[in-house]
C-alpha positions in Angstrom: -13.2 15.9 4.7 -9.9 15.8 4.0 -7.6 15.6 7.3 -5.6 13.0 8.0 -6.1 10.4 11.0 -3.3 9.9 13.0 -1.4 6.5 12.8 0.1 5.2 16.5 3.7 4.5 15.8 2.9 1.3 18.5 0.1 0.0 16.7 0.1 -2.9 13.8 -2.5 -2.5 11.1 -3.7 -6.6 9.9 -5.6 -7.9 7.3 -6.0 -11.1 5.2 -7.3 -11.0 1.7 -8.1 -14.2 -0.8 -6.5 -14.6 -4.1 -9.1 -11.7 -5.6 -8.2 -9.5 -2.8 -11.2 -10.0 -0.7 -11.1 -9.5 2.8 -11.2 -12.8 5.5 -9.5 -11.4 8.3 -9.0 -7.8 9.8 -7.7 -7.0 13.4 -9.3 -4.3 15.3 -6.6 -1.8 14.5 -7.3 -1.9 11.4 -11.1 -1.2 11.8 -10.1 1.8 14.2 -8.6 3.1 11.5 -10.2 2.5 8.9 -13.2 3.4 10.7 -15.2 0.4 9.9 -17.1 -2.0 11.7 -15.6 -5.7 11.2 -18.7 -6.8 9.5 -18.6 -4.1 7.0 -14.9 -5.3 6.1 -15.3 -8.9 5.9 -15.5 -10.2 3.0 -15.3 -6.7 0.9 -12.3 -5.8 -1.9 -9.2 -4.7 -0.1 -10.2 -1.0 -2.0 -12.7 -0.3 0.2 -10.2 1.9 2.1 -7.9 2.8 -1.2 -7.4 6.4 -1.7 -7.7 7.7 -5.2 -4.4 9.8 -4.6 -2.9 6.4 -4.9 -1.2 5.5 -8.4 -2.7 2.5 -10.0 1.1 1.6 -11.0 1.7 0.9 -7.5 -0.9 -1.5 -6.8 0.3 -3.1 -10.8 3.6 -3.3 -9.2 2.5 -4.9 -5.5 0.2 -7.4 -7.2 2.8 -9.1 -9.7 5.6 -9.1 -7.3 2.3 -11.1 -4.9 1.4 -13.2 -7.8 5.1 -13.9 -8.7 5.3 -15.1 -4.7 7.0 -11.7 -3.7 6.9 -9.9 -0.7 6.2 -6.1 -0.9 7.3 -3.2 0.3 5.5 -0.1 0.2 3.9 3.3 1.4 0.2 3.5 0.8 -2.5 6.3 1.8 -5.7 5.1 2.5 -9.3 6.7 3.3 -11.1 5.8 5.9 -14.9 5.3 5.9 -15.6 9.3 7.4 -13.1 10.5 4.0 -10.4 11.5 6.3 -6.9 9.9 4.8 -3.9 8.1 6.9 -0.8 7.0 5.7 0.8 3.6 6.6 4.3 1.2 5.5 3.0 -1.7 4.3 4.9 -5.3 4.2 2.5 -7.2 1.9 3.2 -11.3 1.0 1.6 -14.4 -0.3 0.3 -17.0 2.0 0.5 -20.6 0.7 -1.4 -23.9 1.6 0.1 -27.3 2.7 0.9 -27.5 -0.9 3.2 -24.7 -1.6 0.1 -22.7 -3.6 -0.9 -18.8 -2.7 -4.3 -19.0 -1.3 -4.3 -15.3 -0.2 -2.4 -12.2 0.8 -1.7 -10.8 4.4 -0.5 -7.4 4.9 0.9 -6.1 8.3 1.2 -2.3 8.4 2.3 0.1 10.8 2.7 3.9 10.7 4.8 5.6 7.8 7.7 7.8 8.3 6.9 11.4 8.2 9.9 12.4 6.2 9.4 9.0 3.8 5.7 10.3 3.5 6.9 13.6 2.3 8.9 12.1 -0.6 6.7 9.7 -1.7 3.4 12.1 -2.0 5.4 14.3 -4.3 6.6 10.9 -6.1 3.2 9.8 -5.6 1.5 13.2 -7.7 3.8 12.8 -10.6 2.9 9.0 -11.5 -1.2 9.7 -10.6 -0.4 12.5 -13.0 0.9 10.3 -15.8 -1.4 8.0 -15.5 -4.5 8.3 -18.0 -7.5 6.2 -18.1 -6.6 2.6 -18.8 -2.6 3.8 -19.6 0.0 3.2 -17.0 2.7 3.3 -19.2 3.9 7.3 -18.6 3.7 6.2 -14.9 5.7 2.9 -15.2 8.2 4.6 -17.6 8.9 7.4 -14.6 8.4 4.7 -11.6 11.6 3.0 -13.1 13.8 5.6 -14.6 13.6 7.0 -10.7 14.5 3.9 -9.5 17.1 3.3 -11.9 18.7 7.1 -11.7 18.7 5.9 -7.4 20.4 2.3 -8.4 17.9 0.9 -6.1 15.1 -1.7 -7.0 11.2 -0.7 -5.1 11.4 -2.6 -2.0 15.0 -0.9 -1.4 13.8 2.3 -2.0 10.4 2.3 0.0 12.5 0.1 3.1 14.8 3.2 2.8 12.4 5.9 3.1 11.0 4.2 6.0 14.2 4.8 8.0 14.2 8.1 6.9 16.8 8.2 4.2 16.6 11.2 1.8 15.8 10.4 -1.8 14.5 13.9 -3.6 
């Protein structure tokens, strides 16, 4: 199946990974659409709902901005457990102990806007096809000579197609 599930524009999409990316918390949105059962999502990789239209340079990119202490900024289309695909805007950052260390992730979603979503799939097809098994680089090369022909670094650029700014 390959229809996509509608995203409430109301509704906030929450989970809580550890360090590796496991899940320790999910809200019930996110289970609704995912289509999982809570128990099914605890304590499972974060991947469980990636979609394999998604270009591995984005997730390089969102987990060394995380790892560096960065918060992140991006559109991401999932799958949920029945195949069907729904987009969301992710805002993605570390959370830290009483210490000051990152002991996890928590990413708060909501839905994506329809004219950002447009943009970024096309963006989205070119970098999945650059990328070859175990090479990002085509796709990193093209991720940042579009940024740099926009002047805009990727938290900009995805925070701007989320208003609904035109980009391509």
């Amino acid at each position: 199946m390959s229809s996509e599930y509608p995203v409430a524009t109301t509704q906030l999409i929450v989970t809580k990974t550890d360090l590796a990316g496991y899940i320790v918390h999910a809200n019930d949105v996110f289970c609704e659409i995912s289509g999982y059962h809570k128990e099914e999502l605890i304590g499972e990789d974060h991947n469980i709902v990636r979609h394999p239209d998604m270009p591995h340079i984005v997730f390089r990119l969102l987990w060394s901005k995380l790892l560096d202490g960065q918060e992140v900024y991006a559109f991401v289309k999932n799958m949920r457990k029945d195949g069907r695909y729904y987009w969301v805007f992710a805002n993605v950052k570390p959370t830290t102990d009483k210490y000051g260390e990152i002991n996890g992730f928590i990413s708060v979603r909501k839905a994506a806007n329809r004219n950002g979503v447009a943009q970024i799939d096309r963006i989205y097809k070119r970098l999945t096809s650059l990328e070859l098994p175990g090479k990002l680089g085509q796709a990193a090369v093209k991720l940042k000579e579009l940024l740099e022909s926009k002047t805009i670094k990727y938290n900009d650029f995805a925070q701007r197609l989320q208003k609904g700014e035109q980009f391509i």
